[in-house]
C-alpha positions as CSV (number, residue, x, y, z in Angstrom):
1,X,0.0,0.0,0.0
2,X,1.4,3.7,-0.6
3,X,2.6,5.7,1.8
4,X,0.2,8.6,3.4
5,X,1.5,11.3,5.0
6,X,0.5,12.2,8.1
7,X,-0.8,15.8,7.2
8,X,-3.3,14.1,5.0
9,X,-4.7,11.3,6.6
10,X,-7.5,13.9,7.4
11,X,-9.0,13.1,3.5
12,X,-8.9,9.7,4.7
13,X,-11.5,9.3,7.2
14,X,-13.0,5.8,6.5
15,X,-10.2,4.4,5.1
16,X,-7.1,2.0,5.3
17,X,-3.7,3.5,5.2
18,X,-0.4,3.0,5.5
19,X,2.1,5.4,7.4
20,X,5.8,5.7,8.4
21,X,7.6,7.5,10.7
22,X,9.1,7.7,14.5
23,X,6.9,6.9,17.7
24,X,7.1,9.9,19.5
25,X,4.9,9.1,22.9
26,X,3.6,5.2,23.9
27,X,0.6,5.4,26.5
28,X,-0.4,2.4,27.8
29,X,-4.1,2.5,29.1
30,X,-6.3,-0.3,30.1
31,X,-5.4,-3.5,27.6
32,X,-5.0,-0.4,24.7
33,X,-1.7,1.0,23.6
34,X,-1.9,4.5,22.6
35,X,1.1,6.0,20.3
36,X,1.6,9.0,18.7
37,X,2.9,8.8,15.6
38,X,5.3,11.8,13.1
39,X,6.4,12.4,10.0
40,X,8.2,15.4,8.6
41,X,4.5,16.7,8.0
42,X,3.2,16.4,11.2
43,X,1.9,14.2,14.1
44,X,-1.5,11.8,14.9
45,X,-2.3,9.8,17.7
46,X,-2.8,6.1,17.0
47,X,-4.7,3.1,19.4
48,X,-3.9,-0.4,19.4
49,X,-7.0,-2.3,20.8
50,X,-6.7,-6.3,22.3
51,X,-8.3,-7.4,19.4
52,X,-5.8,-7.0,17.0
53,X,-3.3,-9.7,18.2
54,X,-0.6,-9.7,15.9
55,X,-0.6,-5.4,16.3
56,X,-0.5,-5.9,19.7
57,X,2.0,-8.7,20.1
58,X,4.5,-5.9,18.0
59,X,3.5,-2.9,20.1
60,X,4.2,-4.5,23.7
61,X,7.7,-3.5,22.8
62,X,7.9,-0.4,20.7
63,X,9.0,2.8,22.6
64,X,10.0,6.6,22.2
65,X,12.3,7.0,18.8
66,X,11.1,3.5,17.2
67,X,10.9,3.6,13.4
68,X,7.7,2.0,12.2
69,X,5.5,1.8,9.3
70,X,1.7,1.3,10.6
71,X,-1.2,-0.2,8.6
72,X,-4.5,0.6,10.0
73,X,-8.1,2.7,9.6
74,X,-8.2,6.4,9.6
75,X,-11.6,7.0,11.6
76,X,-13.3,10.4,13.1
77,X,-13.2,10.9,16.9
78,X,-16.0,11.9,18.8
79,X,-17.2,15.6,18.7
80,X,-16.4,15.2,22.8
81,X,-12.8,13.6,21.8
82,X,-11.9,16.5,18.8
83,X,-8.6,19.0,20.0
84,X,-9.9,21.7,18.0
85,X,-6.5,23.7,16.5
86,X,-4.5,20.9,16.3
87,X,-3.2,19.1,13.2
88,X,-5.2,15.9,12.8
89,X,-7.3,16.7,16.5
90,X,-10.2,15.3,15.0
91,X,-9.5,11.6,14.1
92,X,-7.5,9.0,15.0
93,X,-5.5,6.1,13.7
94,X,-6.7,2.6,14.5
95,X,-3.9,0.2,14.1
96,X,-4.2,-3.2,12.4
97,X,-0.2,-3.5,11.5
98,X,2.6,-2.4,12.7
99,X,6.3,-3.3,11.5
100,X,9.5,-2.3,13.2
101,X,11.6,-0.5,10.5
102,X,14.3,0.5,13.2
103,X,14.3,0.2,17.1
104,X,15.5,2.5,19.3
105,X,17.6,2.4,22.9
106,X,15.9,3.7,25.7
107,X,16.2,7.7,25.7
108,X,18.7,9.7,28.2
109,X,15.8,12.3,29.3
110,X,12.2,13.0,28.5
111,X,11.6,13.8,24.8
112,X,7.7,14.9,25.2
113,X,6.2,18.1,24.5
114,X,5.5,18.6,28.0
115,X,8.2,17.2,29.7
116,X,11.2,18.3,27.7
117,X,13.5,21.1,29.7
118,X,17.0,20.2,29.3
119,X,19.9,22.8,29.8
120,X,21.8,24.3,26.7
121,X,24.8,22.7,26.8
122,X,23.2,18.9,27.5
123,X,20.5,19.7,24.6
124,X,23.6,20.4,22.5
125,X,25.7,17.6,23.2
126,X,22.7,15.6,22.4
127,X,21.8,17.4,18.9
128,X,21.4,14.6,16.9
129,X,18.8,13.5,19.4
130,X,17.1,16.9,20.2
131,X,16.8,18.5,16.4
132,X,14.2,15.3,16.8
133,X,12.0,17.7,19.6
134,X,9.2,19.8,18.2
135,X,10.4,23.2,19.6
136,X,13.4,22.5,17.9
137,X,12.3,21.6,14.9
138,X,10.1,25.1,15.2
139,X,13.3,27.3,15.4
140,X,15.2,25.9,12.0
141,X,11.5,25.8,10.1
142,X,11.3,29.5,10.9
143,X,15.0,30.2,10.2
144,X,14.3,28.1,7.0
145,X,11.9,30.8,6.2
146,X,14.0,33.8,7.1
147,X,16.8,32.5,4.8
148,X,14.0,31.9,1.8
149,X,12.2,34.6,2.1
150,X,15.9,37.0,2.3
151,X,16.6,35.2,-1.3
152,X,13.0,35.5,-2.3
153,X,12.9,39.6,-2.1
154,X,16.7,39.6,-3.4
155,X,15.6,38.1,-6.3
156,X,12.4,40.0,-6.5
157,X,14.2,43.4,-6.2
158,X,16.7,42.2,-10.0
159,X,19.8,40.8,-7.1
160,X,21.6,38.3,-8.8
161,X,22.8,35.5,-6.3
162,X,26.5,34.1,-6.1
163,X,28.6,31.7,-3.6
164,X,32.1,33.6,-2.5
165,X,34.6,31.1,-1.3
166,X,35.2,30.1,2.1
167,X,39.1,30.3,2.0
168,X,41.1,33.4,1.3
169,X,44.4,35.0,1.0
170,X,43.5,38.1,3.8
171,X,40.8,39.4,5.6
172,X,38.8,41.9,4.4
173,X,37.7,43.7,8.0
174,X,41.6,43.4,9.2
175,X,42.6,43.0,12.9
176,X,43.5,39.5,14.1
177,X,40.2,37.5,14.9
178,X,40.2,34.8,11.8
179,X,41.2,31.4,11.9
180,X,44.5,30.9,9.8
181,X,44.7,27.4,7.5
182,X,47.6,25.7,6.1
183,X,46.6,26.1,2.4
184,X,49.3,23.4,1.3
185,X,52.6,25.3,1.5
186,X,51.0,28.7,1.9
187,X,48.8,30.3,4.6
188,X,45.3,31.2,4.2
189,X,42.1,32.4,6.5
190,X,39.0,31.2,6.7
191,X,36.6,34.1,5.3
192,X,35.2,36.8,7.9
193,X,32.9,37.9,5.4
194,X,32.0,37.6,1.5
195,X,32.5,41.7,1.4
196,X,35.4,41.8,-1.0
197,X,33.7,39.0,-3.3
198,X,30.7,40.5,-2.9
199,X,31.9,44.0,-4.2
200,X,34.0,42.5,-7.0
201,X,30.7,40.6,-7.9
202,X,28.6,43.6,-8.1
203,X,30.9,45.4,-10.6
204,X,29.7,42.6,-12.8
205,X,25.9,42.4,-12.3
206,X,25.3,45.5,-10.2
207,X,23.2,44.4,-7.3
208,X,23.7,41.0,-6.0
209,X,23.6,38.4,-3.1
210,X,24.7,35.6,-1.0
211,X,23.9,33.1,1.4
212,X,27.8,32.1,2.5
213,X,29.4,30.7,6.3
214,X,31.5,33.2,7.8
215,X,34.0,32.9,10.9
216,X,35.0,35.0,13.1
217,X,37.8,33.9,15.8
218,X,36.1,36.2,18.1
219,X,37.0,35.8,21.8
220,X,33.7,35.7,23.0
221,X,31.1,33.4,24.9
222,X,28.6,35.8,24.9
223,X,24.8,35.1,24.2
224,X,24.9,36.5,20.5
225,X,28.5,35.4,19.4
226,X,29.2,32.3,17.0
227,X,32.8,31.4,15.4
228,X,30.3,30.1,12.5
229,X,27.5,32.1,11.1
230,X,25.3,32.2,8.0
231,X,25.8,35.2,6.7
232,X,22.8,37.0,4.1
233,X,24.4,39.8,2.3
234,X,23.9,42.0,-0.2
235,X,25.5,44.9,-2.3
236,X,24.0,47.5,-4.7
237,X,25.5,50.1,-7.4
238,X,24.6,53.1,-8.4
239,X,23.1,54.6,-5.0
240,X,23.0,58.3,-4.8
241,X,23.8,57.9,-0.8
242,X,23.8,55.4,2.3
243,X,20.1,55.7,2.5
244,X,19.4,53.6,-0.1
245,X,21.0,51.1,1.5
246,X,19.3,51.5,4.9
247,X,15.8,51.6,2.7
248,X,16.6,48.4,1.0
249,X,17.8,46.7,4.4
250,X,14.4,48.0,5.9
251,X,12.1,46.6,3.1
252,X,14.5,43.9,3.4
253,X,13.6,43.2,7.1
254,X,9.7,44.2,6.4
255,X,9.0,40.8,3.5
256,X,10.7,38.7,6.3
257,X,9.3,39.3,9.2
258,X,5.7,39.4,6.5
259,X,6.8,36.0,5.3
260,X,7.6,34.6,9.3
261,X,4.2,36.1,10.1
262,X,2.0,33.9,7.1
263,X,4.0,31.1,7.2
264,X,4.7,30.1,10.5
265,X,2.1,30.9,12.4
266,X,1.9,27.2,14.2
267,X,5.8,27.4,14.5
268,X,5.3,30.8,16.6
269,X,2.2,29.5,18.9
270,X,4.1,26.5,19.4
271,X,7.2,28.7,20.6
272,X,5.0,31.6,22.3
273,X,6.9,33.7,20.2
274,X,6.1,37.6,19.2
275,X,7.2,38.8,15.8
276,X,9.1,42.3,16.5
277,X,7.4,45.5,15.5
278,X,8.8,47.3,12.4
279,X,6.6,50.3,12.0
280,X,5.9,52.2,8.7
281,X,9.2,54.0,8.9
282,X,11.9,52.5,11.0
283,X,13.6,55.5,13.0
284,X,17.2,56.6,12.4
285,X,19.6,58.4,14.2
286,X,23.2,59.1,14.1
287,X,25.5,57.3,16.7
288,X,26.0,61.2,18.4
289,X,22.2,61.7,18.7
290,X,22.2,58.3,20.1
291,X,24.3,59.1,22.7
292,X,22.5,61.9,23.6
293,X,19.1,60.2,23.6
294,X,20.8,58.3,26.2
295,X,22.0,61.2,27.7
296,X,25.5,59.7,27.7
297,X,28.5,61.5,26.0
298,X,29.2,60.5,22.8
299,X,31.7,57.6,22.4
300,X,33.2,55.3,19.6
301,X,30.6,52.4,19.6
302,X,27.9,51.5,21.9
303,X,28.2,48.6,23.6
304,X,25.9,45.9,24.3
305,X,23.8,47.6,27.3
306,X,23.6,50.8,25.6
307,X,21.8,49.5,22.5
308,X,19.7,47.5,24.6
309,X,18.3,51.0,26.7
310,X,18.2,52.3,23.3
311,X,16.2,49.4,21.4
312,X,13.9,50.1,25.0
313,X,13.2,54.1,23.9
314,X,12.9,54.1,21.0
315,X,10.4,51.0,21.1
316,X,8.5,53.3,24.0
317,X,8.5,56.5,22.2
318,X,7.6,55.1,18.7
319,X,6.3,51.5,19.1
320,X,9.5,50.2,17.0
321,X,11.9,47.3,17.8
322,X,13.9,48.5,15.4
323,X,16.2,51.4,15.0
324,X,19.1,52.4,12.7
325,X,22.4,54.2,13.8
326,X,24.5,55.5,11.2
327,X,27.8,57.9,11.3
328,X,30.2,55.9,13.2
329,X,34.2,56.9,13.9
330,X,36.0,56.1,10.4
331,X,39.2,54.9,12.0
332,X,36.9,52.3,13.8
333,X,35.2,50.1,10.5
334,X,37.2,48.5,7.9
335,X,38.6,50.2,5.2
336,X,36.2,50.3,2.5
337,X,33.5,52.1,4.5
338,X,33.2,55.7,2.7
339,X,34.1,58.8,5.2
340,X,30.9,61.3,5.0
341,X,31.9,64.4,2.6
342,X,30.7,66.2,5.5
343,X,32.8,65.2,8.3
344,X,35.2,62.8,7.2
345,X,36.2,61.8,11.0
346,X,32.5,59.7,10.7
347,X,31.4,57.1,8.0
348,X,28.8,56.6,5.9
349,X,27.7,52.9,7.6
350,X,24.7,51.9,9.4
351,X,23.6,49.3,11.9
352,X,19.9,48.2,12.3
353,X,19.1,47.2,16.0
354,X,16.2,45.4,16.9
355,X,15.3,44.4,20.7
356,X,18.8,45.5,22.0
357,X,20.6,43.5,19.5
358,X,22.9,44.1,16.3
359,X,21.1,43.0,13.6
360,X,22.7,44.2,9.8
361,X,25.8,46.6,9.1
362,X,26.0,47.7,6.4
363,X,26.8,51.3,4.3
364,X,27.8,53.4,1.6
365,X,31.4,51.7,0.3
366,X,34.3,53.8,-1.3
367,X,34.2,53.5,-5.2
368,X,36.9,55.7,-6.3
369,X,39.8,53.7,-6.8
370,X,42.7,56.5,-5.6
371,X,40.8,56.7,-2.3
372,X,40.2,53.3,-1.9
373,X,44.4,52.8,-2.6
374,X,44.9,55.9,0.5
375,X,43.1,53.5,2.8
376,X,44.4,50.4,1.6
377,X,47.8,52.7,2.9
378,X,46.2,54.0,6.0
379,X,44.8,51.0,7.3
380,X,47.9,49.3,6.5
381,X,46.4,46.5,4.4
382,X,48.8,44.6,2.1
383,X,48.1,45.6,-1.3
384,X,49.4,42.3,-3.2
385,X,46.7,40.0,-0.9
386,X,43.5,42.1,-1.9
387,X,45.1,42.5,-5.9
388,X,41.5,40.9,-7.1
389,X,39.3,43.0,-4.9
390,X,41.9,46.4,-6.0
391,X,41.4,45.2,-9.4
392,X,37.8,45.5,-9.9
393,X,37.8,48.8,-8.7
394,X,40.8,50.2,-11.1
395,X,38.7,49.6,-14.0
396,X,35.8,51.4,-13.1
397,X,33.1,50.7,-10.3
398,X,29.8,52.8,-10.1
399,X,28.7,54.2,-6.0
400,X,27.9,51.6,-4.2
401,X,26.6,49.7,-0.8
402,X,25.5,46.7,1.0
403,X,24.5,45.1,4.2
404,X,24.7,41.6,5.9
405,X,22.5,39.7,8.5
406,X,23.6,37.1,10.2
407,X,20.8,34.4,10.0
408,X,21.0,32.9,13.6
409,X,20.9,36.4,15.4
410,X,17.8,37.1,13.2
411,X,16.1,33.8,14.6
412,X,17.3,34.4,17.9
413,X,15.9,38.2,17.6
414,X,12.5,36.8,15.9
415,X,12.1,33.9,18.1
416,X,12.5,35.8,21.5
417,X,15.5,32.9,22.3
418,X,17.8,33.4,24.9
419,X,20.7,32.1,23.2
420,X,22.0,32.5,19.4
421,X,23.5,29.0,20.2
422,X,19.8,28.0,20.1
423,X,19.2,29.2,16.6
424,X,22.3,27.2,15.7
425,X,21.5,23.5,14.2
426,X,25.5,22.8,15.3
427,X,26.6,25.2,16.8
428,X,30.7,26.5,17.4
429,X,32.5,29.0,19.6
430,X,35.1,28.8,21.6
431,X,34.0,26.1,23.5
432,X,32.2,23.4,21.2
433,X,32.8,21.9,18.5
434,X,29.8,19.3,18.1
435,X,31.0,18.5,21.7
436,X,32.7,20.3,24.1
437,X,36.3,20.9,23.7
438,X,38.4,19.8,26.4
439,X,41.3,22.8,27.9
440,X,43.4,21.0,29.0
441,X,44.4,18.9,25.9
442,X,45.1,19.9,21.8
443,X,45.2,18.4,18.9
């Protein structure tokens, strides 16, 4: 018999079918054995009743995480009996066959709905077991999203989508937090960011985008750092100022927290979780008049506190979660951020907070290749490893700009998590890798 699929066995009232799929819960009640039952579409609650012998005699010893494929009668539960709201709440399967495809040890902790509250770090070193968990499985269906609908709008808005390598010959943001490789006899870095491809790219097809792992060798255990990220970015030519970028990061932001809202509404009952705010116009203000909203002196960069009492201010004077801060210290961004005409002690990039968080930087780049070469000077970048990226610009390359996300500190953001390392299928940092990493022994 063919294979149903769980979400479907709703046009099957009546009927015989044939599922596969995991035992998720066994109840034994009376001389009945109660299971439910998932597949990748969803869940439904089967019954085993004493009359079917040869059923029975199988499901004495199936448990949690068994692999089955189950033969039985798809039949409508009593109005009494119906969980209104939930996927397949008004029937039930009644089980005439049931055949082990895979058995399964007993679990290490409690893998129901209800009972499930393990710590981070034991949830994590069990991920092969956990991604198994609903809730789980809610957070990467919504990130799933996030990363489809950032590709759907690219696309929508003419962006032209590439894949920038993972390996490089220098950084393109500078300083010392990459991971070197031994690239056979030479050295090489694992890529901080697709920046440099990106803008080498867009000389080429004008606005374009990727979906790319980055790494940063940050020294951090915080909450919202990762030494792995997926990173969404994107870069545009001829813009007439920074703005256009913020404006295409904000309509950006809008279609994905539009396509998280239509699409996953059960993921976000199932997670309790409140899609943030973005009102008609997202409120901007420079890092000085974010200082002073604060009523703070003004200072390079605001740390992690700061734009968490900002994110609460602005959200309280004007109903946003989001705000964008623009005209940071030059000296303090890589150097292919473009200094403001104006003042050129500040830049022309912007970061979008949301809920006290960093979400995208991004910005107006330098074009002109003679500037570009005095920072490449002033910076003290070596000219030879970036020859590509110099290249591109040498021959030509209209005003331009881009932005980047990083997908897990959108999810965490979205999802109201705690921890990015939540919106992380396998997580790294400086402590795991898969499993924890041991300190007092290398390899």
């Amino acid at each position: 018999m063919e294979r149903i699929l769980i979400k479907d066995l709703g046009e099957h009232i009546g009927k015989s079918v044939s599922i596969a799929g995991w035992v998720s819960v066994r109840r034994d009640q009376g001389k009945m054995v109660f299971f439910d039952f998932r597949d990748r579409t969803g869940t439904v609650q089967g019954v085993v009743l004493p009359s079917e012998e040869l059923a029975m005699a199988v499901a004495k010893d199936i448990r949690a995480e068994y692999v089955v494929r189950v033969g039985g009668t798809v039949n409508a539960r009593p109005p009494k009996n119906v969980n209104e709201g939930v996927l397949n709440g008004n029937i039930e399967l009644q089980v005439q066959a049931i055949e082990v495809l895979a058995a399964a040890e007993p679990l290490p902790f409690d893998m129901s709905l209800t009972g499930y509250n393990l710590d981070l770090p034991t949830e994590l070193d069990h991920r092969a077991l956990t991604l198994r968990h609903p809730k789980n499985q809610a957070i990467f269906k919504v990130q799933a999203i996030i990363i489809d609908s950032f590709r759907e709008f690219m696309k929508s808005q003419d962006f032209f989508e590439f894949q920038a390598p993972a390996m490089v010959p220098a950084t393109a943001e500078g300083g010392a937090e990459v991971f070197p490789i031994k690239y056979f006899e030479h050295k090489a870095y694992l890529s901080q960011s697709p920046q440099l491809y990106k803008q080498i790219v867009m000389t080429a097809f004008e606005r374009v985008f990727s979906v790319n792992k980055i790494f940063r060798a940050e020294p951090s255990q915080t909450t919202r750092h990762l030494t792995e990220v997926v990173s969404l970015d994107a870069e545009m030519a001829f813009i007439d100022s920074w703005t256009d970028v913020r404006d295409m990061a904000e309509n950006t932001v809008r279609f994905i927290l539009d396509s998280v809202k239509t699409k996953c509404v059960a993921e976000l009952t199932l997670l309790g979780a409140e899609v943030p705010t973005m009102i008609e116009k997202t409120p901007t203000m420079s890092l000085a008049e974010a200082f002073a909203k604060l009523g703070l002196p003004a200072d390079k960069d605001l740390n992690p506190e700061q734009e968490r009492k900002l994110c609460e201010v602005i959200k309280a004077e004007t109903g946003s979660d989001f705000v964008f801060v623009y005209g940071y210290p030059t000296k303090q961004k890589p150097f292919y951020v473009y200094p403001s005409k104006e003042n050129p002690d500040v830049n022309e990039g912007v970061d979008l907070l949301c809920r006290g968080v960093e979400w995208l930087s991004g910005g107006r780049r330098i074009n002109d290749y003679k500037q570009l070469m005095e920072h490449v000077d002033e910076w003290g970048m070596d000219p030879k490893k970036i020859e590509m990226f110099l290249e591109a610009f040498r021959y030509g390359a209209p005003p331009e700009g881009g932005f980047a996300f990083g997908a897990e500190r959108m999810t965490m953001q979205i999802l109201g998590l705690k921890n990015v390392r939540e919106a992380s299928m396998f997580p790294r940092d400086m402590n795991r890798i898969d499993g924890t990493l041991s300190t007092d022994k290398k390899e």
